[in-house]
PDB file with one MODEL, atoms N, CA, C and O in Angstrom:
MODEL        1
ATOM      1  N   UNK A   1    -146.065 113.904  77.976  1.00  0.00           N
ATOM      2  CA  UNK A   1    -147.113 114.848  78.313  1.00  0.00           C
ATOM      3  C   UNK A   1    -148.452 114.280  77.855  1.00  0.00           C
ATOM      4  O   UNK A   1    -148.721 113.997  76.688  1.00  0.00           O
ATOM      5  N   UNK A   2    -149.284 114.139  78.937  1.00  0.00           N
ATOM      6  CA  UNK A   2    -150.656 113.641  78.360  1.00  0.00           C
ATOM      7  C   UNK A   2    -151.788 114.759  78.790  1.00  0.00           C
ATOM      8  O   UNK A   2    -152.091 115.254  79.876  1.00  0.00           O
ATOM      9  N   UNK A   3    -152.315 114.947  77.331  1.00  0.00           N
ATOM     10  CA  UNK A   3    -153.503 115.843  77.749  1.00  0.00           C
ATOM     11  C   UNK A   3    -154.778 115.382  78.341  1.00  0.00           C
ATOM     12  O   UNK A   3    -155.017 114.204  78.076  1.00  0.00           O
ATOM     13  N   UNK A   4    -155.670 115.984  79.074  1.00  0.00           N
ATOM     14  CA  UNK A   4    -156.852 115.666  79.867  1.00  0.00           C
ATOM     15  C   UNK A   4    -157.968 115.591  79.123  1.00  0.00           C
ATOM     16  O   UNK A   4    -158.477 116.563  78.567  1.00  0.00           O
ATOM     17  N   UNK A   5    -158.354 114.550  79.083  1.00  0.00           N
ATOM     18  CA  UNK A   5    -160.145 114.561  77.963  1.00  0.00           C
ATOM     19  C   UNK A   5    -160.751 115.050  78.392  1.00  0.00           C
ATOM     20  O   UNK A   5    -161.282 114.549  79.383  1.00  0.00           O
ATOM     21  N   UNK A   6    -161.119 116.376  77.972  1.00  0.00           N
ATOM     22  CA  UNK A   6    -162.838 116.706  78.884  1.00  0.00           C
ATOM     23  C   UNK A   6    -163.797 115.944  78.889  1.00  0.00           C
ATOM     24  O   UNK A   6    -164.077 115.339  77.854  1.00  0.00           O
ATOM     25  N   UNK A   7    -164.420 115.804  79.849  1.00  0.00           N
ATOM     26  CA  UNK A   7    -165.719 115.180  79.815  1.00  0.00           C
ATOM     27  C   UNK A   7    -167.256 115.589  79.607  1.00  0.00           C
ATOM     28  O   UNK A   7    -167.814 115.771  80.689  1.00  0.00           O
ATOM     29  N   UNK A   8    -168.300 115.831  78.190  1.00  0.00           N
ATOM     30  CA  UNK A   8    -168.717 116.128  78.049  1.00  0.00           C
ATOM     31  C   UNK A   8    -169.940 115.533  78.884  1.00  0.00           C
ATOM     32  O   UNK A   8    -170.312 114.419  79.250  1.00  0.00           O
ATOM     33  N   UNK A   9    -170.388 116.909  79.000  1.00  0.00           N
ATOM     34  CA  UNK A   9    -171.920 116.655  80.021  1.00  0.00           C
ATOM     35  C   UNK A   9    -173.168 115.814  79.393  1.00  0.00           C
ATOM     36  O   UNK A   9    -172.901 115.323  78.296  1.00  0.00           O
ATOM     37  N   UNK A  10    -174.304 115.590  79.817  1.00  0.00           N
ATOM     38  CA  UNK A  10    -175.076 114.706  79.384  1.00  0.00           C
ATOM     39  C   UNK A  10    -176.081 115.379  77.653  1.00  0.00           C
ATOM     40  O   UNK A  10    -176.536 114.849  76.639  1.00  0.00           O
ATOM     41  N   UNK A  11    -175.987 116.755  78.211  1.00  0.00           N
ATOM     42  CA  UNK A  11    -176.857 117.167  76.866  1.00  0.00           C
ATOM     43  C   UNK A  11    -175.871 117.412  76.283  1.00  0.00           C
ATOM     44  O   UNK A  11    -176.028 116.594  75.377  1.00  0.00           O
ATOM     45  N   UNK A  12    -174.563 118.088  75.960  1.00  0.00           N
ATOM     46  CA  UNK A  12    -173.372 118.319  75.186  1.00  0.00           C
ATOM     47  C   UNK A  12    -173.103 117.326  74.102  1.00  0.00           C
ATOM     48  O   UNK A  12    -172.724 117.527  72.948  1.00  0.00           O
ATOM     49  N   UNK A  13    -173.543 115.569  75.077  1.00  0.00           N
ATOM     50  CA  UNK A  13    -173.385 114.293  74.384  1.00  0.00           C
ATOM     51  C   UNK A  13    -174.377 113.926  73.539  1.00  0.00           C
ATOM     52  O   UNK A  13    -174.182 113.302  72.495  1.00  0.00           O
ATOM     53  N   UNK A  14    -175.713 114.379  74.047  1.00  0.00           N
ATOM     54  CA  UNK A  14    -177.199 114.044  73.226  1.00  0.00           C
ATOM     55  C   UNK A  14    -177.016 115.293  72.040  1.00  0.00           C
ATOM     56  O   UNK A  14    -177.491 115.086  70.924  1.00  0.00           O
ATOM     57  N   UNK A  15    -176.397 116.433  72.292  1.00  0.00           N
ATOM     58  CA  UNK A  15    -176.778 116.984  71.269  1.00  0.00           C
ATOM     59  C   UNK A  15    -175.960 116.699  69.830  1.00  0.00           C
ATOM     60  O   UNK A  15    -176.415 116.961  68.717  1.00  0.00           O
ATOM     61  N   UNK A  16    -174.435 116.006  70.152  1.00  0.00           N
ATOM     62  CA  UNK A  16    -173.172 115.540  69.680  1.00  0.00           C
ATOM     63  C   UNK A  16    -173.821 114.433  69.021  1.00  0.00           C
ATOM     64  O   UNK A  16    -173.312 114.208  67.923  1.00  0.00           O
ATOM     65  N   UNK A  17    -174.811 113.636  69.336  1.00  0.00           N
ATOM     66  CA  UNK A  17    -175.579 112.224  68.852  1.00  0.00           C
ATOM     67  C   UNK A  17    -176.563 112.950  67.765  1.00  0.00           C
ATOM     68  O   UNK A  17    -176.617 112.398  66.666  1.00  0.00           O
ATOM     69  N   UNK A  18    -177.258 113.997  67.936  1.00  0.00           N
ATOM     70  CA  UNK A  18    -178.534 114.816  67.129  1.00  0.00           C
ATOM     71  C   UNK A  18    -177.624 115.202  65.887  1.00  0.00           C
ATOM     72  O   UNK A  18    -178.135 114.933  64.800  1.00  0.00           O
ATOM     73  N   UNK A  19    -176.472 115.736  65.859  1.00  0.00           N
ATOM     74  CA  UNK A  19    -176.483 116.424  65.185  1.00  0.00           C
ATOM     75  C   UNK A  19    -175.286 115.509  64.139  1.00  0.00           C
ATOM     76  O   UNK A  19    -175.336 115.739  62.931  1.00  0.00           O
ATOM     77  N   UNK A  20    -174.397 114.642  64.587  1.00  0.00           N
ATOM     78  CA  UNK A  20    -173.877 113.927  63.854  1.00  0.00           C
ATOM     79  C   UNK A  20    -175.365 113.049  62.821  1.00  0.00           C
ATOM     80  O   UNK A  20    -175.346 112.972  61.592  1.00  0.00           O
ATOM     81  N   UNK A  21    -176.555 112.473  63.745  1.00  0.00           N
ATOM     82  CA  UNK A  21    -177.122 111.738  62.979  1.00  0.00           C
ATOM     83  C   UNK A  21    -177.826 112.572  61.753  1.00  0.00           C
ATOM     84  O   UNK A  21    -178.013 112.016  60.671  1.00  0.00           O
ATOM     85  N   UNK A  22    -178.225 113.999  61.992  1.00  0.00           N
ATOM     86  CA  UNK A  22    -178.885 114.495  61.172  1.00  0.00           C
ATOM     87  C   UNK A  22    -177.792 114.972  60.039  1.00  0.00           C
ATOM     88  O   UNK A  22    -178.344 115.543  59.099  1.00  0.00           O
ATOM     89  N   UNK A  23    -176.485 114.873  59.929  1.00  0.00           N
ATOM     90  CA  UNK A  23    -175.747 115.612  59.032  1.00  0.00           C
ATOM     91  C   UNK A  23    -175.570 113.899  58.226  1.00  0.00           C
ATOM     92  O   UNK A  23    -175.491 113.788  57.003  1.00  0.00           O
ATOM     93  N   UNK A  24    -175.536 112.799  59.094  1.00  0.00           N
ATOM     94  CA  UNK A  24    -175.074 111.357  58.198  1.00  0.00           C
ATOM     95  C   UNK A  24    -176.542 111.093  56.978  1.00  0.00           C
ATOM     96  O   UNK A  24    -176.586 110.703  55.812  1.00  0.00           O
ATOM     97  N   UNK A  25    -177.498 111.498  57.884  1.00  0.00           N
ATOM     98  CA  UNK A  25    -178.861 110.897  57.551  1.00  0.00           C
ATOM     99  C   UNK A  25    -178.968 111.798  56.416  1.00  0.00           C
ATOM    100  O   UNK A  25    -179.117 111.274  55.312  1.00  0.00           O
ATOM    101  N   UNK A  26    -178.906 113.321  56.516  1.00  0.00           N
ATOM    102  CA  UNK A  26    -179.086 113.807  55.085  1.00  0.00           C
ATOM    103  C   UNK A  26    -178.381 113.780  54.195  1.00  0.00           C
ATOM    104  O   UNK A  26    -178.803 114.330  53.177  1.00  0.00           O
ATOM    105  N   UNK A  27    -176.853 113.077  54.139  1.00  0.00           N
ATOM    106  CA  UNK A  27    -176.308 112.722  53.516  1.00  0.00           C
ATOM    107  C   UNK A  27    -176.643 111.298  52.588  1.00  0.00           C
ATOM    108  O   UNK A  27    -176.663 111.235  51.359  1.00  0.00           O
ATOM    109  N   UNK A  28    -176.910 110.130  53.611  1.00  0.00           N
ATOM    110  CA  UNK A  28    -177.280 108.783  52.241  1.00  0.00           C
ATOM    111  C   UNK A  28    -178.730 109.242  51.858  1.00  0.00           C
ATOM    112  O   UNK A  28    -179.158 108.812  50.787  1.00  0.00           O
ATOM    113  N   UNK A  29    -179.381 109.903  52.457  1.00  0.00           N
ATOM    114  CA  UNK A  29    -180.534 110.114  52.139  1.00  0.00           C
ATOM    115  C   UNK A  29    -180.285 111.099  50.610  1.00  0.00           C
ATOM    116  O   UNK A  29    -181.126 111.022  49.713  1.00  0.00           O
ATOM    117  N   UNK A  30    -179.368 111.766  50.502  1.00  0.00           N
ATOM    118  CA  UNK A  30    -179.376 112.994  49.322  1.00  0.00           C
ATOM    119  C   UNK A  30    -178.143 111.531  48.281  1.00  0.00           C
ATOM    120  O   UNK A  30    -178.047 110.923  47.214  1.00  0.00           O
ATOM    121  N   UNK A  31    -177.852 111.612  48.887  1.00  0.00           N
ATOM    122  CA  UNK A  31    -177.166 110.483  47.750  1.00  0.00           C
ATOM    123  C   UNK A  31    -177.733 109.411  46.833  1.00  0.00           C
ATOM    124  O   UNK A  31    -177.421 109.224  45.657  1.00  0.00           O
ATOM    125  N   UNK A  32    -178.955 108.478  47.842  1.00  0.00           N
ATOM    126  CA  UNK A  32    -179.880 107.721  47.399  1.00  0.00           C
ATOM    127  C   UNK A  32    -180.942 108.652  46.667  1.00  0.00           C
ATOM    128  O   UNK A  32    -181.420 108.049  45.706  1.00  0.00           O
ATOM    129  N   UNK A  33    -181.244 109.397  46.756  1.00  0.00           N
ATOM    130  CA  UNK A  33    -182.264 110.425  45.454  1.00  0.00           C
ATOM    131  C   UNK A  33    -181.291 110.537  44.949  1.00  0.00           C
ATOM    132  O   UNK A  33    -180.948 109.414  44.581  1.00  0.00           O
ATOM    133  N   UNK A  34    -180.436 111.396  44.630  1.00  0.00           N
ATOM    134  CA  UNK A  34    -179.492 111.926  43.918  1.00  0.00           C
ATOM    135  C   UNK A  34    -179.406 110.599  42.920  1.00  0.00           C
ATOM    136  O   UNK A  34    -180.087 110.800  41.914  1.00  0.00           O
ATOM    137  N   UNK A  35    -178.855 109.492  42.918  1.00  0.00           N
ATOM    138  CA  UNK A  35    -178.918 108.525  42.422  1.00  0.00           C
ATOM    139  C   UNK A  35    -179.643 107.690  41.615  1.00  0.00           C
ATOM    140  O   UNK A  35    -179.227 106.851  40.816  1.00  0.00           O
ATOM    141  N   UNK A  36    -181.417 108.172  42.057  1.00  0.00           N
ATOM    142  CA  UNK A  36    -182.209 107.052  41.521  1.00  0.00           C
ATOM    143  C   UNK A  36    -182.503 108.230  40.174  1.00  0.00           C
ATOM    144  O   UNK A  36    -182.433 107.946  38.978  1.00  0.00           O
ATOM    145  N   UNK A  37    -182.910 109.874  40.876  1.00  0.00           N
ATOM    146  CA  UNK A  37    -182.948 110.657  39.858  1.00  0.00           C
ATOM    147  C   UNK A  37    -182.086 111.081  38.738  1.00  0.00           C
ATOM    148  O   UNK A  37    -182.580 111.346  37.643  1.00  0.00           O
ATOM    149  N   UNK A  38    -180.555 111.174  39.012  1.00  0.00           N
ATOM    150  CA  UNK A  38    -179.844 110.598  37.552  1.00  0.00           C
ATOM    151  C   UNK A  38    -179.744 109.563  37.011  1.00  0.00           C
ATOM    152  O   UNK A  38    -179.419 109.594  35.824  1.00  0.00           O
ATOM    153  N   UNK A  39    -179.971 108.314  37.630  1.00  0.00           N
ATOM    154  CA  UNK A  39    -180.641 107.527  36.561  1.00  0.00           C
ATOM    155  C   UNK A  39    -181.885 107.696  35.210  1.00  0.00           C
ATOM    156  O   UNK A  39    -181.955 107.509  33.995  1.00  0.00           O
ATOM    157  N   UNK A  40    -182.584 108.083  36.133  1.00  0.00           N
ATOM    158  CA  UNK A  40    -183.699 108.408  35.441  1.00  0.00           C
ATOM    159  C   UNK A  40    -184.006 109.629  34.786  1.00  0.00           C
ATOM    160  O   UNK A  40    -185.125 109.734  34.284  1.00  0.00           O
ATOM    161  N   UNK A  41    -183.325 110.424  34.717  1.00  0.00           N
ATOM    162  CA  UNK A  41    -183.174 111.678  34.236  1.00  0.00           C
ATOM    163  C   UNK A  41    -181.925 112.118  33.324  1.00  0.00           C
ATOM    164  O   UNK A  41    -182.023 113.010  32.482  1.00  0.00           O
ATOM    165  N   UNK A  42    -180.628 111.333  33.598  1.00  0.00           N
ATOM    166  CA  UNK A  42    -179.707 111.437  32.929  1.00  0.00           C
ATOM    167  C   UNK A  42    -178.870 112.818  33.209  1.00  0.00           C
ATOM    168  O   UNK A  42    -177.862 113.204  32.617  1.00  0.00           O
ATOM    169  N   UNK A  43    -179.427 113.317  34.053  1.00  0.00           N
ATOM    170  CA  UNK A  43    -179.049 114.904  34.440  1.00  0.00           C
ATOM    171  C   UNK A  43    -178.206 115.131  35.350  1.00  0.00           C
ATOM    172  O   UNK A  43    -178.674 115.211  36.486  1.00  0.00           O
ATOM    173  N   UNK A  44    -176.584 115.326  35.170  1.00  0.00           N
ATOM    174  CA  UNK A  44    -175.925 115.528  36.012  1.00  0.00           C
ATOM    175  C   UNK A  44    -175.957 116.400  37.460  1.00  0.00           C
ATOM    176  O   UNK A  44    -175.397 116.125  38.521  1.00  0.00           O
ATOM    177  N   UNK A  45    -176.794 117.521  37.127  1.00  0.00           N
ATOM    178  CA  UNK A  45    -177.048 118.006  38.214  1.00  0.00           C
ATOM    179  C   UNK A  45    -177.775 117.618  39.785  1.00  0.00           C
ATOM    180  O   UNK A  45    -177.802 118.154  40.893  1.00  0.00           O
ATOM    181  N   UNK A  46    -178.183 116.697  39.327  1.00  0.00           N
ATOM    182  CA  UNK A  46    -178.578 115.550  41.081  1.00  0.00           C
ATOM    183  C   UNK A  46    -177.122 115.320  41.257  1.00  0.00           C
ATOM    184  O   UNK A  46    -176.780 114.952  42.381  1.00  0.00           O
ATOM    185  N   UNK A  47    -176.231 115.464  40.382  1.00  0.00           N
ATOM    186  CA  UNK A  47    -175.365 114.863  41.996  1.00  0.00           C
ATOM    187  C   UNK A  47    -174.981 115.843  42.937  1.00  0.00           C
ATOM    188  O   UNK A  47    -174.246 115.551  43.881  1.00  0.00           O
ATOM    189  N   UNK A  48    -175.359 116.829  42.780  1.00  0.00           N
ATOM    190  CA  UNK A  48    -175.294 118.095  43.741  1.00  0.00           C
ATOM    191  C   UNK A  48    -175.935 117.883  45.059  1.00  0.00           C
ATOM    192  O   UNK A  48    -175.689 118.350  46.171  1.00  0.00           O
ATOM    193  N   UNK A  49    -176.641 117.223  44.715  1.00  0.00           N
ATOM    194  CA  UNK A  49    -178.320 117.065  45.951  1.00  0.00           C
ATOM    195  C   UNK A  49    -177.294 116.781  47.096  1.00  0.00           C
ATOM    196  O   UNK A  49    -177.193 117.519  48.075  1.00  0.00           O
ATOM    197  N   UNK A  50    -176.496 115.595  46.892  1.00  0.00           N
ATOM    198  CA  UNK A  50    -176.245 115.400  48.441  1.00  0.00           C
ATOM    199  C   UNK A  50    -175.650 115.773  49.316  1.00  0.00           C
ATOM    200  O   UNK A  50    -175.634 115.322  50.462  1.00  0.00           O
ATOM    201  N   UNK A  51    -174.716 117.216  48.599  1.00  0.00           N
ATOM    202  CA  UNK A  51    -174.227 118.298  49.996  1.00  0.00           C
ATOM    203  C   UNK A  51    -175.096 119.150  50.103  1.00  0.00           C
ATOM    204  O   UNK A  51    -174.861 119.955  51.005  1.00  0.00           O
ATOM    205  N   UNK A  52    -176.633 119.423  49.180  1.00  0.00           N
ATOM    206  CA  UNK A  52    -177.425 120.115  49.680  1.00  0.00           C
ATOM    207  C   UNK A  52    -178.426 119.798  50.703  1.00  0.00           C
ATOM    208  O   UNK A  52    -179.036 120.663  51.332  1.00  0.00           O
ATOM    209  N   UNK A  53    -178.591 118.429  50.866  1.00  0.00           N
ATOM    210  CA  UNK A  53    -179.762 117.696  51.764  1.00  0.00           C
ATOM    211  C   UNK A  53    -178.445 117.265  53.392  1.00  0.00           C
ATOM    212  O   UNK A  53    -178.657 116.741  54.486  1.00  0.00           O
ATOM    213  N   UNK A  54    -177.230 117.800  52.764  1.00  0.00           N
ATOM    214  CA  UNK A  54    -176.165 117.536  54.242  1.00  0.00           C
ATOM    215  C   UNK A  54    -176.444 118.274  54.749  1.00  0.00           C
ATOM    216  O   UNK A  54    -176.825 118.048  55.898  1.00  0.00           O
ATOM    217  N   UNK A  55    -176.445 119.799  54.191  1.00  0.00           N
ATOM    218  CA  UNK A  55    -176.722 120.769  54.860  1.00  0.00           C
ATOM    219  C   UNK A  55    -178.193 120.939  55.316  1.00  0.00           C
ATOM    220  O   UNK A  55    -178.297 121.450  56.431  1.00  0.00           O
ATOM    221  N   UNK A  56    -179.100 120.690  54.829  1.00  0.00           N
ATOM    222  CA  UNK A  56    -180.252 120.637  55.213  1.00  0.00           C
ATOM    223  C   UNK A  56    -180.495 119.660  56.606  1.00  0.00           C
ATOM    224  O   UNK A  56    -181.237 119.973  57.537  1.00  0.00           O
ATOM    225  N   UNK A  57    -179.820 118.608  56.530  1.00  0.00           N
ATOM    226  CA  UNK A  57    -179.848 117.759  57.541  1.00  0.00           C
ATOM    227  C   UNK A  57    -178.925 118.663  58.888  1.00  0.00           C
ATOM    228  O   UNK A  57    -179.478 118.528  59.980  1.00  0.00           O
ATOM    229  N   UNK A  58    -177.887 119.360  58.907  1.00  0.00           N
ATOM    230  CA  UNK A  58    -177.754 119.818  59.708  1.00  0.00           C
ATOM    231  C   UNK A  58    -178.104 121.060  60.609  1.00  0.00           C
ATOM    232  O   UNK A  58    -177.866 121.391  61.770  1.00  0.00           O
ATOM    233  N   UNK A  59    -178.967 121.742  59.241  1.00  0.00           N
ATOM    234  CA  UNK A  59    -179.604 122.638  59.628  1.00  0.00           C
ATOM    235  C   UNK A  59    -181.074 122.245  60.756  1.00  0.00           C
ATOM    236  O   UNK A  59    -181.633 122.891  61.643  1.00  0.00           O
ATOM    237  N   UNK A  60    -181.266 121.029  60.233  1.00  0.00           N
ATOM    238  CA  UNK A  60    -183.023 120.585  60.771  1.00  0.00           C
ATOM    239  C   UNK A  60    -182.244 119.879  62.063  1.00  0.00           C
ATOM    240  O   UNK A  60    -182.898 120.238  63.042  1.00  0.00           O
ATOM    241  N   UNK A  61    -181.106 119.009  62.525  1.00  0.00           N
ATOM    242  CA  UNK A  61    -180.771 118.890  63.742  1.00  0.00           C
ATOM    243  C   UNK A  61    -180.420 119.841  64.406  1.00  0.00           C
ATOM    244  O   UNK A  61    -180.733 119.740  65.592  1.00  0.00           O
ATOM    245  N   UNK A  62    -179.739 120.995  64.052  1.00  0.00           N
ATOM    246  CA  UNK A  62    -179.637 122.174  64.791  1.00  0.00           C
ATOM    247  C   UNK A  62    -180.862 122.768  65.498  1.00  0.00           C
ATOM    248  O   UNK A  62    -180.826 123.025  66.701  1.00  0.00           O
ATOM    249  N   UNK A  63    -181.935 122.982  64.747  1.00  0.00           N
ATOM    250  CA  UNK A  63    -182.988 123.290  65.199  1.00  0.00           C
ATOM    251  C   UNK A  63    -183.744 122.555  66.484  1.00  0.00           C
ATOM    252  O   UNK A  63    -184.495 123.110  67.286  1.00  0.00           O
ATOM    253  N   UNK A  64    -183.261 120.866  66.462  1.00  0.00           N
ATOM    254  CA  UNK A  64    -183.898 120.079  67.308  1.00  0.00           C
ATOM    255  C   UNK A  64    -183.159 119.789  68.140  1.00  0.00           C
ATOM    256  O   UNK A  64    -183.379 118.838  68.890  1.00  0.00           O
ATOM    257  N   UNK A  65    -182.129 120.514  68.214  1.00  0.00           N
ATOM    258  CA  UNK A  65    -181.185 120.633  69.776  1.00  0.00           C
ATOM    259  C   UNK A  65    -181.917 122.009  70.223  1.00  0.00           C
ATOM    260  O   UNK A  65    -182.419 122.143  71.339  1.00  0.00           O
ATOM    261  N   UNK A  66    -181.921 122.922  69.316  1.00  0.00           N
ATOM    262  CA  UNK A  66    -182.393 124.133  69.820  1.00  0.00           C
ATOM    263  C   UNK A  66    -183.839 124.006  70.226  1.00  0.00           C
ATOM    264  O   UNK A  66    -184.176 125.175  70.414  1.00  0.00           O
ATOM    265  N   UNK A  67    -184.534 123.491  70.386  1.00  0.00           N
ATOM    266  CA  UNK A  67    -186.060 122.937  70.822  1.00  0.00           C
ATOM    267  C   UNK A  67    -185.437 122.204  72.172  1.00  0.00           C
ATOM    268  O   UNK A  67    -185.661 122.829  73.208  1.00  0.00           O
ATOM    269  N   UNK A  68    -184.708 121.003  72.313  1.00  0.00           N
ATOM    270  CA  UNK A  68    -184.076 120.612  73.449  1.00  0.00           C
ATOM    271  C   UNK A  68    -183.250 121.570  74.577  1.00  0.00           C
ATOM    272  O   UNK A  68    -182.899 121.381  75.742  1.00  0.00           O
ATOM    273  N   UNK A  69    -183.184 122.155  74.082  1.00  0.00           N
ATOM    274  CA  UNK A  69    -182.010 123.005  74.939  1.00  0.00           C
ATOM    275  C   UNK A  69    -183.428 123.553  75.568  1.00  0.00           C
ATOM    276  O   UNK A  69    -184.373 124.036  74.946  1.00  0.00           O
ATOM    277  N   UNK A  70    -183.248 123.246  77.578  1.00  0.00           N
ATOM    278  CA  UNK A  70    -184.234 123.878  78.398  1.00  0.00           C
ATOM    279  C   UNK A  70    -183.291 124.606  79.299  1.00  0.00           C
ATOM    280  O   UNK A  70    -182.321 123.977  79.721  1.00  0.00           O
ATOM    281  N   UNK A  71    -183.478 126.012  79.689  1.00  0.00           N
ATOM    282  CA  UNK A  71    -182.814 126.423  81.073  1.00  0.00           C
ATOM    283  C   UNK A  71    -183.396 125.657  81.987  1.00  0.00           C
ATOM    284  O   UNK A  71    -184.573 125.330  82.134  1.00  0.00           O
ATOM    285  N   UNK A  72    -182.220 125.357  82.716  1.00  0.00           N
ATOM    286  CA  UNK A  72    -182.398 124.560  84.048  1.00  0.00           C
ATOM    287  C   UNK A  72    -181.606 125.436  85.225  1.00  0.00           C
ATOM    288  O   UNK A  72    -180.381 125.513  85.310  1.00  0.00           O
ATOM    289  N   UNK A  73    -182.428 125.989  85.990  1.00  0.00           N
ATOM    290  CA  UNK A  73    -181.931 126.689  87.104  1.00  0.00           C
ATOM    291  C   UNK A  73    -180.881 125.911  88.163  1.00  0.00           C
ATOM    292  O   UNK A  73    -181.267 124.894  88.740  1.00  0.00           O
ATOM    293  N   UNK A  74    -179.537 126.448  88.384  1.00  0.00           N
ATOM    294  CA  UNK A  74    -178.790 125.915  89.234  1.00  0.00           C
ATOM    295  C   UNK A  74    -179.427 125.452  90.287  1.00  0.00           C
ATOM    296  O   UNK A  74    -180.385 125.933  90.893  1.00  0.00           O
ATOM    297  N   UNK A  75    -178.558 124.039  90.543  1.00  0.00           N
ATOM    298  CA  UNK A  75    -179.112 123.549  91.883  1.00  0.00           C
ATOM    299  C   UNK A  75    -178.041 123.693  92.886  1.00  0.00           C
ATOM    300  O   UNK A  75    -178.296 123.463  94.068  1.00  0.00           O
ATOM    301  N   UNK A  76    -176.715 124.102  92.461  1.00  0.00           N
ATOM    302  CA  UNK A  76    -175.434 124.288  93.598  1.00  0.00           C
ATOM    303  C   UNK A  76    -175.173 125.790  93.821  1.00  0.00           C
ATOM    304  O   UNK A  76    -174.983 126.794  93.134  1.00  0.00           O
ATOM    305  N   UNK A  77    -175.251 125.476  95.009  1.00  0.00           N
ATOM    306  CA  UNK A  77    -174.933 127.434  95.740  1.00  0.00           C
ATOM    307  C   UNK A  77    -173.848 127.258  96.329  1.00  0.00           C
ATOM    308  O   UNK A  77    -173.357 126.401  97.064  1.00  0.00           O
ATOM    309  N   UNK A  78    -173.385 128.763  95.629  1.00  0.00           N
ATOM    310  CA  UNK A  78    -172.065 128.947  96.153  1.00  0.00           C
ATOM    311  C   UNK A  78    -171.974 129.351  97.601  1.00  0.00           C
ATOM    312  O   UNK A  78    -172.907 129.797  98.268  1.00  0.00           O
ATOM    313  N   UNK A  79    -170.455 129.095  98.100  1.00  0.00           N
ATOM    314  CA  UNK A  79    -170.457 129.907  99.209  1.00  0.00           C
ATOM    315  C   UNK A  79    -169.792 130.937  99.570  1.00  0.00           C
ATOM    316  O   UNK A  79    -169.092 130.861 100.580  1.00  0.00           O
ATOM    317  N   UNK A  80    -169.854 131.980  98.917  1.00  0.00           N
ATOM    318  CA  UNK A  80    -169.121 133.252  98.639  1.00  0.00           C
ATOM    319  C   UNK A  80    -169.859 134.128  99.128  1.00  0.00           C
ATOM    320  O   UNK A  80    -169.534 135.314  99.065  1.00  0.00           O
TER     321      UNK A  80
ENDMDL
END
């Protein structure tokens, strides 16, 4: 039995690209602070930062799909 891959549409795929990069990006990004500031601080609590700047990162790509996302009026008519 083989199942059928859907095939995701063109913005489904751009938004699948937005939002993976913004959840990776606020991740080394919260890790690399997180890092330089317990060094320098000695304060365990940065290492928290980097599931908080994940989430932040996915929150701020969410938003920039939601800015992308345009209604586009059908161009196929039915014939019913």
């Amino acid at each position: 039995m083989s199942k059928k891959k859907k095939k995701l549409s063109k913005h489904n795929e751009k938004a699948e690209k937005i939002l993976s990069f913004g959840i990776i990006s606020g991740l080394v990004i919260g890790v690399l602070v997180a890092f330089v500031l317990f060094i320098l601080t000695d304060n365990m609590f940065w290492m928290v930062l980097p599931l908080i700047t994940t989430f932040v990162g996915f929150a701020i790509s969410s938003l920039i799909n939601k800015g992308n996302a345009k209604i586009k009026p059908s161009t196929s008519k039915s014939k019913y």
